[in-house]
C-alpha positions in Angstrom: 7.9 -10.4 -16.6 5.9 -9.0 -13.5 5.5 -11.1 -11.3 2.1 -11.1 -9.2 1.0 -13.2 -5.6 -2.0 -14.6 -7.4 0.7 -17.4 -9.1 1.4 -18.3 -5.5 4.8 -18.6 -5.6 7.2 -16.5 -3.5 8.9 -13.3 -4.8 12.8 -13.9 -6.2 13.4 -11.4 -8.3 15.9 -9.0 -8.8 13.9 -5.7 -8.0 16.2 -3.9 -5.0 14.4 -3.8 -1.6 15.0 -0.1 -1.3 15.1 2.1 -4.7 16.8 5.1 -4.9 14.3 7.2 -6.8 16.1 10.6 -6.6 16.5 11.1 -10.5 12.7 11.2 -11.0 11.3 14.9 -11.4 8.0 13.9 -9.3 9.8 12.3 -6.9 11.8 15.5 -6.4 8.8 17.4 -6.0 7.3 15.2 -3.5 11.0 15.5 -1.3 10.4 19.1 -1.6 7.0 19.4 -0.7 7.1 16.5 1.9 6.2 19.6 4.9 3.2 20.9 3.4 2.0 17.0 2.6 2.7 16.1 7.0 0.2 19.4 7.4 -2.0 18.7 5.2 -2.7 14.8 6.1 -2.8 15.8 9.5 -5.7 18.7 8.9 -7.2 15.7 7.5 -7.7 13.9 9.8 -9.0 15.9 12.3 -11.9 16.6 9.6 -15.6 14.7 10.7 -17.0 12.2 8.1 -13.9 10.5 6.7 -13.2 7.2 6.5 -10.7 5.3 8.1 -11.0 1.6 8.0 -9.3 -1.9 9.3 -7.1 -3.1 6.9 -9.2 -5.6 5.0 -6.7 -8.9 6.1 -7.1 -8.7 9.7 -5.1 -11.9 9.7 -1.7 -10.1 8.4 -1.6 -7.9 12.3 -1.0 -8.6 15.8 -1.4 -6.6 18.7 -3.3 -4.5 20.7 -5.2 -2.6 17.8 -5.7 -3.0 13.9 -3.9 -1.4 11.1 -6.2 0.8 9.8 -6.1 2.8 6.2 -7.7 6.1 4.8 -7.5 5.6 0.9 -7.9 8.1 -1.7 -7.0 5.6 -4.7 -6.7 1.8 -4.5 -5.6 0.4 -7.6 -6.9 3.1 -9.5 -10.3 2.8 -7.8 -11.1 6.6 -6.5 -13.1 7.3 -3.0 -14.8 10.4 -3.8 -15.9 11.0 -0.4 -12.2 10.8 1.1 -10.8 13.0 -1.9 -13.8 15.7 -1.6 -12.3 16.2 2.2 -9.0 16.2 1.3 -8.9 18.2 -2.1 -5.7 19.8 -2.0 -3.9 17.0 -0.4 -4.9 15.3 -3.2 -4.0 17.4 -5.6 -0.1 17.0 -4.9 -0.4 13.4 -6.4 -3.0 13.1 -8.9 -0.8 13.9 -11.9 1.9 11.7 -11.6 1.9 9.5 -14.4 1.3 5.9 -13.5 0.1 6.8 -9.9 -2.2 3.2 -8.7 -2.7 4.0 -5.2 -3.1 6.7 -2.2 -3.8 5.8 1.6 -2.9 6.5 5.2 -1.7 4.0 6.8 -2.1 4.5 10.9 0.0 1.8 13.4 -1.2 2.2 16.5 1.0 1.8 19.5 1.8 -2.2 20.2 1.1 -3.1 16.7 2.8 -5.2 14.2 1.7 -6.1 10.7 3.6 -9.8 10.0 5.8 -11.0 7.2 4.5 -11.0 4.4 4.8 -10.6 0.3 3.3 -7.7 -1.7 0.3 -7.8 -4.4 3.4 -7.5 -7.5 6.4 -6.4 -7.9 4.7 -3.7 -10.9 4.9 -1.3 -8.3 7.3 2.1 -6.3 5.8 1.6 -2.5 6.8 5.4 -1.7 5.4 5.5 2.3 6.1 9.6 3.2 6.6 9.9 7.2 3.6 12.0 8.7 3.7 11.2 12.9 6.9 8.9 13.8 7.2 8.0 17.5 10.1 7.0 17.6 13.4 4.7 15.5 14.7 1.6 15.3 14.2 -0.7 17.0 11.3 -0.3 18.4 9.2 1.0 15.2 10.6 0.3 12.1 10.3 -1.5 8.6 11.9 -4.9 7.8 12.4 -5.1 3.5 13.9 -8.6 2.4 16.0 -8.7 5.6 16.6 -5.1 5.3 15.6 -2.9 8.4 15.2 0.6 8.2 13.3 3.2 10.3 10.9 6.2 8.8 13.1 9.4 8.9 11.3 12.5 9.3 12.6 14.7 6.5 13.1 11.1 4.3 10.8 9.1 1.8 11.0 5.5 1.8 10.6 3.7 -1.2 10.9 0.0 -1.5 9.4 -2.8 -3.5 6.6 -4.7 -1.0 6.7 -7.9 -3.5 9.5 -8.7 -1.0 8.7 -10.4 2.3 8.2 -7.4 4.4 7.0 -6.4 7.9 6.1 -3.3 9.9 5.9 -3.0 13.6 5.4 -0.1 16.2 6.5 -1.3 19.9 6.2 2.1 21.0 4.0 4.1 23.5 2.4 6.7 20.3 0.7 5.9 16.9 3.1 5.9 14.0 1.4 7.5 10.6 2.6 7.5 7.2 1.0 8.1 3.8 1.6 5.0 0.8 2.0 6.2 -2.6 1.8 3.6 -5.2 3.4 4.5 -8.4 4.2 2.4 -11.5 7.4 1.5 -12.8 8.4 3.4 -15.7 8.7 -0.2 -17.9 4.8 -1.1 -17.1 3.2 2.6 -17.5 1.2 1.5 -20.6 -0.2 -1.6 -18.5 -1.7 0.1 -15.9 -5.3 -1.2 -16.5 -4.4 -4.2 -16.4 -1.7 -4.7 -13.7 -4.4 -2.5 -11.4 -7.6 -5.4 -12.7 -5.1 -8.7 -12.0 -4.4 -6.9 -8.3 -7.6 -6.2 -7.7 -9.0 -9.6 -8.5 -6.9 -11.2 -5.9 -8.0 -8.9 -3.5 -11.5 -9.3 -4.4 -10.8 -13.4 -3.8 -9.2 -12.7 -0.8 -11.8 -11.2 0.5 -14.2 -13.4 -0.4 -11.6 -16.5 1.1 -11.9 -14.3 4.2 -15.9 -14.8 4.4 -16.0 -18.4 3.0 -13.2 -20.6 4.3 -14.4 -23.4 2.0 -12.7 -21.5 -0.8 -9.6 -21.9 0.3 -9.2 -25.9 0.1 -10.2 -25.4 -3.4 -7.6 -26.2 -5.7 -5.0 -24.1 -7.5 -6.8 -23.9 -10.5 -10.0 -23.7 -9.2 -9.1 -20.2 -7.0 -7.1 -19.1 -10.3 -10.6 -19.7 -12.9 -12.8 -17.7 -9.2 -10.1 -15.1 -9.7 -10.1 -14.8 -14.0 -14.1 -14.7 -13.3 -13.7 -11.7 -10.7 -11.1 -10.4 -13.5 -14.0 -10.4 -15.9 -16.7 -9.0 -13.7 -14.7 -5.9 -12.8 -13.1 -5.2 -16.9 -17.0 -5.4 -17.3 -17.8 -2.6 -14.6 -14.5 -0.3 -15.6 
């Protein structure tokens, strides 16, 4: 059963923190091609016009700056104007079967992005090290207890349903870019899984701008959530 955040309960299962995903043929490819993906997301961003944006939970970081993102692909949901600037970057992912999300993620220096549990557990969190100041333990990833730090020629792949946290204590921005594939299991639920997630991020977000909804009860955010559900099937 996948299990999602929306059902508010905390994430037990038995998904590993880390995965081991070196049997996979893309997954190979990306390994292999993990050079040419550092150059190209940093010709990226030196581009004009491209959007990099807070993280939309301002609430989940502390520090001196915010978490900001770059997305290609968000739960399926394209930005055209990000892809048309980074084409061939692009390009390396778009195939993969089951492929649900696309971003870079930039920590600034003296940043930390707090505990916290994943959207579902549906999910390979792949993050591919682009600028890493420095290891353990000043900049690192904490999985289910687990810590690790970002190795240059490594990917990291974990499962963020788990309570997880990121922080960089060091002097330099830390950059890596978050693929989001599907599990082999759910590949034929992909609409869906990608519709339930983005529901409870539209709620979120709309908790974010009117507190009031968040002393409604359970089942009252779980009907605003199967309505949001609805609204975006209808748009799709």
């Amino acid at each position: 059963m996948i299990w999602y955040s929306y059902k508010g309960i905390p994430y037990h299962g038995d998904c590993p923190a880390f995965y081991d995903l070196s049997s996979l043929k893309w997954f190979v490819e990306l390994t292999n091609n993990q050079q040419k993906i550092k150059s190209l997301v940093l010709d990226y961003l030196k581009q004009e016009g491209i959007e990099i944006e807070k993280y939309f939970n301002t609430n989940l970081v502390t520090g001196k700056e915010n978490w900001k993102v770059s997305p290609f692909l968000f739960w399926g949901n394209r930005n055209e104007k990000n892809i048309s600037k980074g084409k061939e970057l692009f390009s390396m992912f778009e195939n993969i079967r089951g492929i649900t999300g696309l971003c870079i993620s930039i920590l600034p220096s003296q940043t930390s992005v707090k505990p916290h549990y994943g959207d579902t557990d549906a999910v390979y969190r792949i993050h591919i090290p682009v600028k890493i100041p420095c290891q353990l333990p000043s900049c690192g990833l904490r999985v289910n207890g687990i810590e690790k730090s970002w190795e240059p020629t490594e990917l990291l792949t974990f499962c963020d349903a788990h309570l997880h946290e990121a922080w960089n204590h060091s002097p330099e921005t830390r950059i890596v870019l978050i693929v989001d594939v599907l599990r082999e299991e759910y590949l034929s639920k992909q609409k869906n899984i990608c519709l339930n997630v983005l529901s409870l991020l539209h709620l979120q977000q709309l908790i974010n701008s009117h507190k009031w909804i968040n002393s409604l009860p359970a089942l009252g955010k779980g009907v605003l959530r199967i309505i949001l559900k609805t609204r975006l099937l209808v748009k799709s």
